[in-house]
C-alpha positions, 0 to 999 in steps of 0.5 A: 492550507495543508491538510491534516494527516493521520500519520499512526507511529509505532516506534522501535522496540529492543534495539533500534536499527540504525536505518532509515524509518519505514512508512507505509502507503496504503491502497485505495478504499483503505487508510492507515489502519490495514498496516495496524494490526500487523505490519507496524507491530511486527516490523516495529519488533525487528528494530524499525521505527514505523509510520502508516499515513492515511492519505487525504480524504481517508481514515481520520485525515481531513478531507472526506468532506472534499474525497471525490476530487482528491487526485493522485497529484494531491496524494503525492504531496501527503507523502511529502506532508508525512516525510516532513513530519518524521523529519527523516527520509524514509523507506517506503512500502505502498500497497495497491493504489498506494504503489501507483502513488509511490511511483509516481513520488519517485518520478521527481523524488528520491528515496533510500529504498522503496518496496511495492505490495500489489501495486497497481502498475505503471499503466494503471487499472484498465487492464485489472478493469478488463479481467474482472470483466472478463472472469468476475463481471458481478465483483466489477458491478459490485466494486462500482457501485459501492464506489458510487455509495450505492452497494454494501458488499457482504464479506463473503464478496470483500473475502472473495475480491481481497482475501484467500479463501480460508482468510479469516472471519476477524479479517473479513470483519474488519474489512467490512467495518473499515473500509471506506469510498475512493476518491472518483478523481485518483480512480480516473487518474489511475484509469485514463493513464496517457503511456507517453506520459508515463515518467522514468524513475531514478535507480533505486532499491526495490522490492516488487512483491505480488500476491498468486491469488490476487483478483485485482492485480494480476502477476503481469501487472507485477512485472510491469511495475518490476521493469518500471523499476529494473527488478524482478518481480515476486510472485508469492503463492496462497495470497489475497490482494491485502497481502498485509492482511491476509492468511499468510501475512507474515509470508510478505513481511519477512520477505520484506525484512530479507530485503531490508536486510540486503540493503546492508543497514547497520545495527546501532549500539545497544539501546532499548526501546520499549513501545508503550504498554 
């Protein structure tokens, strides 16, 4: 019995590129509505037919009943769910935990391109753990106990741990307001990473983006995950961890559209789509 998936479409508007579809993989304690607000609409209006799926147990997916034992494992098998229902092989852009997620898709997998926000790197969170230790303890504490369902972060303290310092009030609601547990399971699956199981991943076309103002994931992370991928990892300044969110959004995607346009993807002929009023 496969789970039912919340996978939010927001198609072409103008004229529809010739290319592969986009589907964004959110991060942990999110789902798909991080990419609603702005990325979906934004790239939907450059010509791309866009996807956001909520993996298993989040958003309006199936299976919160069941979250705590969802392992990464399951989360890959949502992505081949969602790339069955688009019924075409997309480029994919994972956030955070939804990068570790989409590494280890490609393990096995292929893909046109994929490009990766903040990921959480091939070796997973025990090095992000140790900082927050070590610069940030009380956010650790607070981060562990809303994950246990005992602590309700104030959005001064989700501003601080996931955004810029002048994100916002709207966003930081909106944060407060949506953001749900983590599967205990995928936590420990990103945490107790064995290196010498850690697979090899087949070229391909990669962007590895990370944010200077990040708490969770540092620019050696980013590296990390850039070489898993023979790439250059980038840095980009006066950002938050929620880099689709945050201050400066826009700032990742038309870096993000630099790339997709690197790839050489053509322009159908004239064709107008217009999205739903």
């Amino acid at each position: 019995m496969h789970p039912r998936l919340e996978l939010i479409h927001e198609a072409a508007q103008g004229t529809e590129r010739d290319a592969p579809p986009l589907l964004f993989v959110h991060g942990a304690f999110c789902a798909a509505w991080c990419w609603q607000r702005t990325f979906l609409p934004w790239f939907a209006r450059q010509g791309f037919d866009c996807w956001a799926i909520s993996l298993e147990g989040h958003g309006d997916s199936d299976g919160q009943q069941y979250l705590s034992a969802i392992s990464i494992d399951d989360y890959v098998r949502n992505l081949d769910a969602a790339v069955k229902r688009i019924k075409r092989t997309p480029i994919m852009i994972g956030h955070s935990m939804g990068g570790f997620v989409l590494q280890q898709y490609l393990t096995s997998r292929t893909l046109p391109a994929a490009a990766f926000l903040a990921s959480v790197p091939p070796t997973g969170l025990a090095s992000s753990s140790l900082r927050l230790l070590t610069q940030a303890p009380g956010l650790l504490l607070n981060l562990n106990l809303y994950q246990q369902g005992s602590y309700n972060p104030a959005e001064s303290e989700l501003r601080d741990l996931l955004l810029s310092h002048d994100a916002p009030e709207a966003t930081t609601a909106l944060l407060t307001q949506c953001c749900q547990q983590e599967s205990q399971r995928a936590v420990m699956d990103m945490t107790l990473v064995n290196p010498l199981a850690i697979r090899p991943i087949q070229p391909l076309p990669a962007l590895v983006l990370g944010a200077a103002e990040d708490m969770l994931i540092s620019p050696e992370d980013v590296v990390a995950t850039a070489e898993r991928l023979d790439v250059n990892a980038e840095i980009l300044p006066h950002m938050g961890h929620m880099m689709m969110l945050d201050t400066r959004w826009e700032r990742t995607a038309e870096r993000l559209l630099q790339w997709l346009d690197t790839l050489h993807l053509p322009q159908k002929t004239e064709r107008s789509c217009h999205a739903p009023a």
